[in-house]
C-alpha positions as CSV (number, residue, x, y, z in Angstrom):
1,X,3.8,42.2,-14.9
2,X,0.4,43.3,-16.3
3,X,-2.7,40.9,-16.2
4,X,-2.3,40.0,-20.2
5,X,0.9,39.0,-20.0
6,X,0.5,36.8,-16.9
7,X,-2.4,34.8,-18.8
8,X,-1.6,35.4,-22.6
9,X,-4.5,35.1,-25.2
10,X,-6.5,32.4,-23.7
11,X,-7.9,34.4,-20.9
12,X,-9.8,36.7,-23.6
13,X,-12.0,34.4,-25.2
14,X,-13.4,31.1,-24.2
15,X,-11.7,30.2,-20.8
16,X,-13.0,33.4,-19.2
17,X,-16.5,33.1,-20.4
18,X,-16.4,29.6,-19.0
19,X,-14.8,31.1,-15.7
20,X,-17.7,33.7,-15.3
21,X,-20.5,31.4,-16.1
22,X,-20.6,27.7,-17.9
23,X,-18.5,25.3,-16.3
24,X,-15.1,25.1,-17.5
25,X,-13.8,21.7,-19.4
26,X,-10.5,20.3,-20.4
27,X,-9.6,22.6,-23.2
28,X,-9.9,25.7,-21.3
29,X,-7.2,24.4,-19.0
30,X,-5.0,23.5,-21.5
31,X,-5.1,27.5,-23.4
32,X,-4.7,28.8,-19.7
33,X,-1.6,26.6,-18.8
34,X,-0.3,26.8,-22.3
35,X,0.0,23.3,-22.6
36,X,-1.7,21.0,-25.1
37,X,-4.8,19.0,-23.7
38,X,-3.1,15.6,-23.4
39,X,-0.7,17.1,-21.1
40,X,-3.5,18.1,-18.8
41,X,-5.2,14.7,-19.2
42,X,-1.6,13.1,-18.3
43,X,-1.6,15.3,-15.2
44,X,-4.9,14.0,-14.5
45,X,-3.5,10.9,-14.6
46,X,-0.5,11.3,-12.5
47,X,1.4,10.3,-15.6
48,X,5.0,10.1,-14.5
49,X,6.1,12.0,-17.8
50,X,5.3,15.3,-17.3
51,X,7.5,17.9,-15.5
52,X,7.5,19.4,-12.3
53,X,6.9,22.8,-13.8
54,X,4.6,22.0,-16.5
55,X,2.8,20.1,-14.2
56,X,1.9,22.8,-11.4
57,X,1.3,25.4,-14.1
58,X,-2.0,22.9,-15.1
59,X,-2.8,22.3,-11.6
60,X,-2.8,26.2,-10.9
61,X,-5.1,26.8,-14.0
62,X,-7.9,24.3,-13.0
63,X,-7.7,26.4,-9.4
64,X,-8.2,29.3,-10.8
65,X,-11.0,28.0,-13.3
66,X,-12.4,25.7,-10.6
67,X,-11.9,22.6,-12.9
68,X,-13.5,19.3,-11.5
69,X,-13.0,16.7,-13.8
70,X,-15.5,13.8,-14.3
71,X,-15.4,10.3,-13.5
72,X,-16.1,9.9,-17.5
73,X,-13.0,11.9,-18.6
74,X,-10.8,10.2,-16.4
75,X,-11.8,6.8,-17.7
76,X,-12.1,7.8,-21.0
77,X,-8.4,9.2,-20.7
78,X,-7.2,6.3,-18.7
79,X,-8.9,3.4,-20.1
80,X,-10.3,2.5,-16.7
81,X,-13.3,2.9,-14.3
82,X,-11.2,3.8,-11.2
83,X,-13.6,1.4,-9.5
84,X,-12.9,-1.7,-8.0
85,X,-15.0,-4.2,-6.6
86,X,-15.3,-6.4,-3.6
87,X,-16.9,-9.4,-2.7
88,X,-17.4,-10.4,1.1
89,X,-18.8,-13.3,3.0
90,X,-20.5,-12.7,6.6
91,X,-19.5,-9.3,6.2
92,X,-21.5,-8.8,9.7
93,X,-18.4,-10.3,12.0
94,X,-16.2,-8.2,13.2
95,X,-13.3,-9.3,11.0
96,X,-14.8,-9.3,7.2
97,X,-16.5,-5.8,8.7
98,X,-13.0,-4.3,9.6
99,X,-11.2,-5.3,6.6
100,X,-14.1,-4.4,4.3
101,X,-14.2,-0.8,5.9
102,X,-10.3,-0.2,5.6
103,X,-10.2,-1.9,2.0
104,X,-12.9,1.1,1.1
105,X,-10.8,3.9,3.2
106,X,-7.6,2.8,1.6
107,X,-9.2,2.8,-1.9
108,X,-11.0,6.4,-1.5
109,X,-7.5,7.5,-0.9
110,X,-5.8,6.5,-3.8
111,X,-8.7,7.7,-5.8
112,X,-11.2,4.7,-6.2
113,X,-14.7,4.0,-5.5
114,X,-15.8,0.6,-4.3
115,X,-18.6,-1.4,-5.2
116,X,-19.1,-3.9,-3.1
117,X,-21.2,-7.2,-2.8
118,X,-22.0,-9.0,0.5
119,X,-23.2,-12.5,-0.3
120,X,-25.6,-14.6,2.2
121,X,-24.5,-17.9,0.7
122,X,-21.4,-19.7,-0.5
123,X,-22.3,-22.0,-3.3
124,X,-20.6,-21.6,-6.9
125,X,-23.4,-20.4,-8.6
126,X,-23.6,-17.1,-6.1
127,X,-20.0,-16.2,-6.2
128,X,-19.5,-16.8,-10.1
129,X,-22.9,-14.6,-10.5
130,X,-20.9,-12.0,-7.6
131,X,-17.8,-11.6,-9.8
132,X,-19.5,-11.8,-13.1
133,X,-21.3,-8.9,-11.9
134,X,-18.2,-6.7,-11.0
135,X,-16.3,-7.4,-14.5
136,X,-19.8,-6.3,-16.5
137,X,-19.7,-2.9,-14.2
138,X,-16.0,-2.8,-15.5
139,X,-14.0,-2.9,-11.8
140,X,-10.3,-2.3,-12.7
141,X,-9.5,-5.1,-9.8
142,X,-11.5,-7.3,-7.1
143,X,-10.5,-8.0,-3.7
144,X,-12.6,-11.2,-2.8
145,X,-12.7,-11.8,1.3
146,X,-13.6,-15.9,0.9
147,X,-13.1,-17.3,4.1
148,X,-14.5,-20.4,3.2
149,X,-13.2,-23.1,1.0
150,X,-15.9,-23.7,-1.2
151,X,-16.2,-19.7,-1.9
152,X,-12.7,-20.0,-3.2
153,X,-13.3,-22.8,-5.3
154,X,-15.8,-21.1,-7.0
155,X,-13.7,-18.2,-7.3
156,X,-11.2,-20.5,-9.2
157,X,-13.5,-21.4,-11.5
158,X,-15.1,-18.2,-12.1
159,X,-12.0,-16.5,-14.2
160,X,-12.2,-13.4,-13.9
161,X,-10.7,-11.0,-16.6
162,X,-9.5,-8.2,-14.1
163,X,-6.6,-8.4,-11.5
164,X,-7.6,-10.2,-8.3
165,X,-6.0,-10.7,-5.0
166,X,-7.9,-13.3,-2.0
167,X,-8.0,-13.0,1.1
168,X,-7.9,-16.0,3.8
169,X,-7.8,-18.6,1.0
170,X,-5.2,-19.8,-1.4
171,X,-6.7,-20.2,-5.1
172,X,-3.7,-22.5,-5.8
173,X,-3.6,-21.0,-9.1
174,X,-0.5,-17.7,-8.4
175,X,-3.3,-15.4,-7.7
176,X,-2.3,-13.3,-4.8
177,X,-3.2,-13.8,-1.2
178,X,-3.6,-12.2,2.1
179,X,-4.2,-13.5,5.2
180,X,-3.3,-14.0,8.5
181,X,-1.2,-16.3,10.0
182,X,-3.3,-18.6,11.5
183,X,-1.0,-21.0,12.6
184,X,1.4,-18.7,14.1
185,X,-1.5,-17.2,16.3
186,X,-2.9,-20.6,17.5
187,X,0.8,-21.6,18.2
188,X,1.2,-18.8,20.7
189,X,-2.0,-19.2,22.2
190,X,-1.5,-23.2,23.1
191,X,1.8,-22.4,24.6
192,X,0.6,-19.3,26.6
193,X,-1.5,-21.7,27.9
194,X,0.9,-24.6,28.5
195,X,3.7,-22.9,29.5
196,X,1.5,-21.8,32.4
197,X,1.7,-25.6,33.7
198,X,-1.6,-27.1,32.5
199,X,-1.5,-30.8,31.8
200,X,-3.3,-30.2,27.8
201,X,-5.5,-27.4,26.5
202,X,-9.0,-27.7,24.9
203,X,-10.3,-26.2,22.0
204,X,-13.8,-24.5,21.0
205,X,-13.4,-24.4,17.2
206,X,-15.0,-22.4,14.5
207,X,-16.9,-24.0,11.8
208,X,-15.2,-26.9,9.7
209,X,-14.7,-25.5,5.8
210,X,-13.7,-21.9,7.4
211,X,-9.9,-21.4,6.3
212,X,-8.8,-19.7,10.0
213,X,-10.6,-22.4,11.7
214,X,-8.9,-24.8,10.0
215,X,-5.6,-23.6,10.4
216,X,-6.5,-23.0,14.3
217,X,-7.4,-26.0,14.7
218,X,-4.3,-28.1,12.9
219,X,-1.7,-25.9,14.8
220,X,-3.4,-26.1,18.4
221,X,-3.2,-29.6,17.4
222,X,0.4,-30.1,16.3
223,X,1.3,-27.3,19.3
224,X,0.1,-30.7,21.1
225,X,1.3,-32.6,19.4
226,X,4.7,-31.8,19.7
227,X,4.7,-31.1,23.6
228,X,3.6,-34.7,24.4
229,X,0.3,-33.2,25.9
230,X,-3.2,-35.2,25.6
231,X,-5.2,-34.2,22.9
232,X,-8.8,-34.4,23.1
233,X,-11.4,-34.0,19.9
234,X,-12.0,-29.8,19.5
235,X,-15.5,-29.0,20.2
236,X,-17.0,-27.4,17.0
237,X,-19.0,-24.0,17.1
238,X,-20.3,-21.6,14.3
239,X,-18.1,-18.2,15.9
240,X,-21.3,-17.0,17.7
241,X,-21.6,-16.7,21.7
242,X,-24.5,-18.9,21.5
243,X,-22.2,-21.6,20.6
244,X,-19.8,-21.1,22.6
245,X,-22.3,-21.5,25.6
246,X,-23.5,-24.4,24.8
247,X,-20.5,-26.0,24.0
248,X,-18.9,-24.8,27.3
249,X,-21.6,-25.8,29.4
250,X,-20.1,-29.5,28.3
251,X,-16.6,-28.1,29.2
252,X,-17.6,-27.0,32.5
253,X,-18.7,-29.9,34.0
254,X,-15.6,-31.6,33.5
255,X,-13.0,-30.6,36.4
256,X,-10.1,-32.0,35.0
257,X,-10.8,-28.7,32.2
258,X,-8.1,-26.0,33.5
259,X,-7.5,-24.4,29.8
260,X,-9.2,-23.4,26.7
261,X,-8.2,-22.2,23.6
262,X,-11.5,-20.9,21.6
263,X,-11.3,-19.7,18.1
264,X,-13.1,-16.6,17.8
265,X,-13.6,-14.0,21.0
266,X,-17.5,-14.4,20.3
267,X,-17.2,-18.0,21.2
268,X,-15.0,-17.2,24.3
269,X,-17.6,-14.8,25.5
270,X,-20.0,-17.5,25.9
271,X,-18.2,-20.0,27.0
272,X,-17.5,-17.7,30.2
273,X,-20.7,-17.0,30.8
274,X,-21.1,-20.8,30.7
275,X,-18.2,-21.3,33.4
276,X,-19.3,-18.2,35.7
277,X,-23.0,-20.5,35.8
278,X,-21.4,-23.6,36.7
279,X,-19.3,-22.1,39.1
280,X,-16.1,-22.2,37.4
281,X,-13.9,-19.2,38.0
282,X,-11.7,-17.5,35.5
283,X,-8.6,-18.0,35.7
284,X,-8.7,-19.4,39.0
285,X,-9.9,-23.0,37.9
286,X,-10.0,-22.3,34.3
287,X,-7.7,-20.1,31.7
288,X,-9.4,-19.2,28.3
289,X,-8.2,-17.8,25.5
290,X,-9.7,-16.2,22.6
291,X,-8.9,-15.0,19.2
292,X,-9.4,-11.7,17.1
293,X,-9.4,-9.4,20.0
294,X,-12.5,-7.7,18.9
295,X,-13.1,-4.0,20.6
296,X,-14.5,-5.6,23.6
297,X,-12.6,-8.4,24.8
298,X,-10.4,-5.9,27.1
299,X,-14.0,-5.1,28.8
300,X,-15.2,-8.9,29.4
301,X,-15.2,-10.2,32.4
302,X,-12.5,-10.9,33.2
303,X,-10.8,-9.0,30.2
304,X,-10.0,-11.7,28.0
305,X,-6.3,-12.8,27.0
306,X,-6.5,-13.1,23.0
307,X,-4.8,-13.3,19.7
308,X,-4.9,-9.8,17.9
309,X,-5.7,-10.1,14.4
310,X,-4.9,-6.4,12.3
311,X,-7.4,-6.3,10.1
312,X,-7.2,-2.7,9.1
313,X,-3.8,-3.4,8.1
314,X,-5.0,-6.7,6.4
315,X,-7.5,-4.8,3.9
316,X,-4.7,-2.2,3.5
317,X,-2.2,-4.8,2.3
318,X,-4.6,-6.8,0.2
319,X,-5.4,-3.2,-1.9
320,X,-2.0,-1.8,-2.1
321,X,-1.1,-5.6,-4.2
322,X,-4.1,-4.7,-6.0
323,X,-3.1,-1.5,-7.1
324,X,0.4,-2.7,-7.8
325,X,-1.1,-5.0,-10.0
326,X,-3.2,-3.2,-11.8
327,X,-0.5,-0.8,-12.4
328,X,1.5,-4.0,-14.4
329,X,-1.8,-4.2,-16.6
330,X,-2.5,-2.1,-19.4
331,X,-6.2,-1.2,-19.8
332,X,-8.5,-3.4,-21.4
333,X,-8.4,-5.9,-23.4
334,X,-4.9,-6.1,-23.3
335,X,-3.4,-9.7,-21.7
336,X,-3.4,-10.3,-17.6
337,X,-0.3,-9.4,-16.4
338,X,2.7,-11.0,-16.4
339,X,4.9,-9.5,-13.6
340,X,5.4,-12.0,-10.6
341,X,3.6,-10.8,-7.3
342,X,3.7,-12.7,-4.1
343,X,1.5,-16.1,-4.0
344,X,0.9,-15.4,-0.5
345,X,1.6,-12.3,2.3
346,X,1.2,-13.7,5.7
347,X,0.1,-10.9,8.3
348,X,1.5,-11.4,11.7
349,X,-0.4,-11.5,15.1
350,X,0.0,-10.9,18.7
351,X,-1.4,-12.2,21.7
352,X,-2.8,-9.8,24.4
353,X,-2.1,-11.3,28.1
354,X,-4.7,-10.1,29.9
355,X,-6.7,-11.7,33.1
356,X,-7.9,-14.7,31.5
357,X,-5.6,-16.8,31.9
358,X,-3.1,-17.9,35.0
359,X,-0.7,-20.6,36.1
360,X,-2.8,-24.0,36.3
361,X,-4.1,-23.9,40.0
């Protein structure tokens, strides 16, 4: 087959100027594939009705040409940004850090930026100004990690006009939700810790208003509850070591303390270091155990029995229900959607026995 016939009468004029020197746009692709230029911006597009055929002989021309299309000309053709935007709280801990990073590796794959906003505060006026932001920039969806109640309140009130999905709080309104289950996690660590024979099991909270500490704190209770053991008020931290510390120096001078459940693994790391001081071994005399199996509880001292928390697979979940419903909305300004999705996607946990804990001595 001789070069002309391969490329027909495209290749003599514009696409082959384009190939040798300026850069080549979305009509030269279309003479060189023989196909008209919305089928190229359908292919672009990943528009389901195109054929198989049709649809590598456009892919082969924009190899050859080198075609790169813009950001512009996909949203122009698409009637979206292919950006989406998310807002985080205390993005600094571990967990809102984790499930930030895989929301953004997730999203690069199927083709999205992110634009993301960390806020420093929770009050209405900062997370209505947060999403108000991201529908100006023209986000095609927002994932919003609100771990606290109040941020989700003002995320209720702020009405966004792009899909959203929430993660660790429950709008109450249908929008979707992701999180982990709390409840089941806490469960499992108060009967860890009970069925090893101790008479109750204390608890170093997280912060009241935080979702997860909440829902920690209501099932280590009703875990209690429901096994006839004593329950005693749960000491109240802010998830950093530094309160765990202090709060377990008060722990450690009580000897009828043999367990501890603790709500974050910061927390527990303190509250060792607090026990070690006042001569408390571990698990010897006391069992602890923490929650979120951060990277370096298997290295504490002793490595520390905890409740793993996915959150990789959290931030995946929470941008795959994004994307599905996005793809239920037609581009703007059209209506929100109206296909059902899931009010709420619980995301199982697991807890790690490690050294930490032991039968009651």
């Amino acid at each position: 087959m001789t070069p002309g016939a391969a490329d027909g009468p495209a290749t003599k004029g514009r696409s082959r100027r384009n190939f040798a020197g300026a850069r080549p746009v979305m009509d030269d692709v279309a003479k060189l594939a023989g196909v008209s230029k919305q089928t190229v911006s359908r292919v672009l597009n990943d528009h389901p009705a195109v054929r198989a055929e049709t649809r590598e002989a456009v892919r082969t021309a924009m190899r050859t040409l080198g075609y790169r299309p813009s950001s512009s000309a996909r949203s122009l053709a698409s009637g979206r940004t292919r950006m989406l935007g998310v807002i985080s709280f205390d993005a600094a801990r571990y967990g809102p850090a984790s499930t930030l990073t895989a929301i953004s590796t997730a999203a690069q794959e199927a083709g999205y930026l992110v634009s993301s906003i960390a806020l420093d505060t929770a009050d209405r006026d900062t997370v209505v100004q947060a999403a108000d932001r991201l529908s100006a920039e023209g986000a095609d969806g927002v994932i919003a990690i609100a771990p606290q109640v109040r941020v989700a309140r003002a995320l209720a009130e702020a009405h966004l006009d792009t899909p959203l999905v929430v993660m660790d709080n429950d709008l109450g309104d249908g929008t979707p939700t992701v999180t982990s289950d709390a409840r089941s996690g806490a469960r499992k660590a108060t009967r860890h810790l009970l069925s090893l024979g101790h008479a109750t099991v204390r608890h170093l909270a997280g912060p009241t208003g935080w979702s997860s500490a909440d829902r920690r704190a209501e099932s280590w209770r009703d875990t209690l509850k429901r096994a006839g053991a004593r329950i005693h008020a749960p000491l109240v931290g802010d998830w950093s070591a530094d309160s765990g510390y202090d709060l377990g120096r008060a722990l450690a001078k009580d000897p009828a303390v043999t367990a501890i459940f603790v709500s974050n693994d910061q927390m527990a790391l303190g509250l060792l270091r607090a026990l070690h001081e006042a001569g408390r071994r571990v698990p010897e005399d006391v069992s602890v155990v923490g929650y979120d199996d951060i990277p370096e509880a298997a290295h504490f001292l002793p490595p520390l029995t905890t409740v793993r928390t996915d959150f990789t697979d959290i931030g995946t979940i929470a941008l795959r229900i994004l994307l599905d419903r996005m793809d239920d909305t037609p581009p703007r300004p059209a209506e929100p959607p109206t296909t059902p999705v899931p009010a709420l996607t619980l995301v199982p946990v697991e807890l790690k026995v490690r050294h930490s804990t032991t039968a009651r001595p």
